[in-house]
C-alpha positions as CSV (number, residue, x, y, z in Angstrom):
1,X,94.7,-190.8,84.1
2,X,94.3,-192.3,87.1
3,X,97.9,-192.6,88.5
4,X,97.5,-188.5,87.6
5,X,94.4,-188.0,89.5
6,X,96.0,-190.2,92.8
7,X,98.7,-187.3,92.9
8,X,96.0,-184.8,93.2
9,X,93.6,-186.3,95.0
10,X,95.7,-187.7,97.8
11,X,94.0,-191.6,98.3
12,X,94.8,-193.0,101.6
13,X,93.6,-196.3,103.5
14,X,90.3,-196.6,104.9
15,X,91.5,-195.0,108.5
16,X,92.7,-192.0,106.2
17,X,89.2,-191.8,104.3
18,X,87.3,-191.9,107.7
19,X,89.3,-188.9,108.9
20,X,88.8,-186.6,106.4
21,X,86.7,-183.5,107.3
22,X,83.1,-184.4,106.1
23,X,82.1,-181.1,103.2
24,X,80.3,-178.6,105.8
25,X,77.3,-177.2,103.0
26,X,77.1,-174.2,105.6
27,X,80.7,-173.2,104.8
28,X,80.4,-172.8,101.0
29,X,83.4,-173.0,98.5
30,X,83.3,-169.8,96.6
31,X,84.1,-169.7,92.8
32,X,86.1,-167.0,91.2
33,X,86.1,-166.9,86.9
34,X,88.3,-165.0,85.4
35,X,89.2,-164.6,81.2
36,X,92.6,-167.1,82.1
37,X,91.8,-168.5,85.0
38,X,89.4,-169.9,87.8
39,X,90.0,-169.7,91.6
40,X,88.0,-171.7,94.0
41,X,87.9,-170.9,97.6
42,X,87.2,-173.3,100.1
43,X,86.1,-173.5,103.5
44,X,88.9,-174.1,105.1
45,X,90.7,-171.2,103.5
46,X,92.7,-173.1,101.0
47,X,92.7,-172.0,97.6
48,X,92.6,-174.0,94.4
49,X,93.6,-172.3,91.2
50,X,93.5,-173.5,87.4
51,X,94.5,-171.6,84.4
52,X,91.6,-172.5,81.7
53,X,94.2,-173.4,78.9
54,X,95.6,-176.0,81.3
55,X,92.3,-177.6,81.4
56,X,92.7,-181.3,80.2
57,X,89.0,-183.2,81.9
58,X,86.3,-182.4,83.4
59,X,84.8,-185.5,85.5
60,X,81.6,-185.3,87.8
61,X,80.8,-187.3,91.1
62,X,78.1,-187.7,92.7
63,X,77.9,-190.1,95.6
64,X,76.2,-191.2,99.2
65,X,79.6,-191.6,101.2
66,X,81.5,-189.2,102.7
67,X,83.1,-186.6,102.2
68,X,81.2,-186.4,98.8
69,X,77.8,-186.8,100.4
70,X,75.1,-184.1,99.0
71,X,76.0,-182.2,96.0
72,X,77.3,-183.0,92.9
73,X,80.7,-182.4,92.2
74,X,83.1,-181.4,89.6
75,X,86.7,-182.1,89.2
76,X,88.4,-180.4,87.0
77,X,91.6,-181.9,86.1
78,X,94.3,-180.1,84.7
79,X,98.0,-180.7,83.1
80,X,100.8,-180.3,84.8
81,X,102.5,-176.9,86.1
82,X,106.0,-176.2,84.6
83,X,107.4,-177.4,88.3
84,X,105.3,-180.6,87.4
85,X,103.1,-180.0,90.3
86,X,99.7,-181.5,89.2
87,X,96.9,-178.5,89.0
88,X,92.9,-179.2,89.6
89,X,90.0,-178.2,91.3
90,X,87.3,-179.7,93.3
91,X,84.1,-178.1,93.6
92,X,80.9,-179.0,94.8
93,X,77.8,-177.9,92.7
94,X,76.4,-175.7,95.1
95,X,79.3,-173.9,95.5
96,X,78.7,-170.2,95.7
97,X,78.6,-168.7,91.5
98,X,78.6,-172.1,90.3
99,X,76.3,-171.5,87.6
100,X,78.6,-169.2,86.0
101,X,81.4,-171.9,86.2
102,X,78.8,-174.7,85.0
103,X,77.8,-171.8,81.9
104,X,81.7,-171.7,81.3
105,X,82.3,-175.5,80.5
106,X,79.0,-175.9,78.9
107,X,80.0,-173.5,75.9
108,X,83.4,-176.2,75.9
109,X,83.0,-178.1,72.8
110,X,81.9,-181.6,73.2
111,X,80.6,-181.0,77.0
112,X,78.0,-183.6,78.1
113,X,74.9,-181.9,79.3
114,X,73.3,-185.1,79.2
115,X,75.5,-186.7,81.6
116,X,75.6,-184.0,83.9
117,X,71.8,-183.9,84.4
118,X,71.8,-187.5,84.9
119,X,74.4,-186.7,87.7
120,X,72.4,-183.8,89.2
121,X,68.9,-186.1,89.1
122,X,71.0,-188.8,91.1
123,X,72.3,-186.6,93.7
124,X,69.2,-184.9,94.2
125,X,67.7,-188.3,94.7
126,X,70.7,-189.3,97.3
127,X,72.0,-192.0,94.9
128,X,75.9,-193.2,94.3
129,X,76.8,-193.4,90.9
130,X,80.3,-194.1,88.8
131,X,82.8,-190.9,87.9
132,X,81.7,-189.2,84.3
133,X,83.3,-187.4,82.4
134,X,81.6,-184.3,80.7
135,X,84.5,-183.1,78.9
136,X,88.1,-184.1,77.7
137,X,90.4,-182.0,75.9
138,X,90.4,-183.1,71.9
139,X,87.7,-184.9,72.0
140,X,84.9,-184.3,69.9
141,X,82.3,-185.6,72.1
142,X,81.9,-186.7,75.6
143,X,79.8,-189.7,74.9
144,X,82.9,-192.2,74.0
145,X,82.2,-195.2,75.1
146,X,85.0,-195.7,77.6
147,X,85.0,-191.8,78.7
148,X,83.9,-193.1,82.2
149,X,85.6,-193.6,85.2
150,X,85.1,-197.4,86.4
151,X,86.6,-196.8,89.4
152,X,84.1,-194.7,91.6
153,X,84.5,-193.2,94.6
154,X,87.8,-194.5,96.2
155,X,90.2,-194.3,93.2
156,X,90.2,-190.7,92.5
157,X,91.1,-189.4,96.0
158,X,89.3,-189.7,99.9
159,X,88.7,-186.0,100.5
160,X,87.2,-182.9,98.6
161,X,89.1,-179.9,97.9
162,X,92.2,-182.4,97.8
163,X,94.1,-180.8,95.0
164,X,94.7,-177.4,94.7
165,X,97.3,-175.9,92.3
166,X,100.2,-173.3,94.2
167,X,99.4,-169.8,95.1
168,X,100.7,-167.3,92.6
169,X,103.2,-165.1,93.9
């Protein structure tokens, strides 16, 4: 999983990390559901695609560093694309129709609510916490024991909005 998530989430040294653009909350990332698909949007005009059946995790991160600073986000991990180009999406949670996206994984079977309003409580309250994940593809419920991330911050990738799956022609 990790090794997976490195490929998406480009992680770099600690020069790398400090040059990443910090997440600009008055550029917002815009979220577009669709019956196959989602597209997210982002600032800086890149666009991050992810077919729902191709949905394998979906891990929240919360943290006081940047570039994840503020919101909570979500990264929604999926399998690979035929080309074997990994395919996710990063999203902060006050990105523009995220309530629709947050109503589409909670009806996912197993989804933790629980852990995601202990997320959204600690980055309201400016805290750092370790990766969750809310939801894994076959499993029945999201509260396994060893369903989070130990790593935190540095292990999944240095900057938000780092994997994005290729434009469809």
């Amino acid at each position: 999983m990790m090794g997976w998530l490195r490929k998406v989430l480009p992680v770099g040294n600690r020069a790398q990390t400090s040059r990443a653009p910090a997440y600009d909350p008055a550029q917002p990332f815009v979220i577009n559901l669709y019956d196959d698909r989602l597209v997210v949007h982002r600032p800086d005009g890149q666009r991050e695609e992810l077919a729902w059946d191709a949905l394998e995790r979906v891990v929240v991160r919360v943290s006081n560093r940047e570039p994840w600073a503020g919101p909570a986000w979500l990264i929604l991990v999926g399998d690979s694309a035929p080309d074997g180009t990994p395919q996710g999406c990063v999203i902060p949670l006050n990105a523009v129709n995220q309530a629709a996206l947050v109503a589409r994984l909670q009806a996912l079977p197993g989804f933790s609510q629980q852990k995601l309003d202990n997320a959204l409580r600690d980055a309201e309250a400016g805290k750092h916490r370790t990766d969750a994940n809310l939801w894994k593809r076959g499993a029945q419920a999201a509260d396994d024991a060893g369903d989070d991330l130990a790593a935190g911050d540095g292990d999944i990738g240095a900057s938000p909005g780092g994997a994005h799956a290729p434009e469809k022609p």
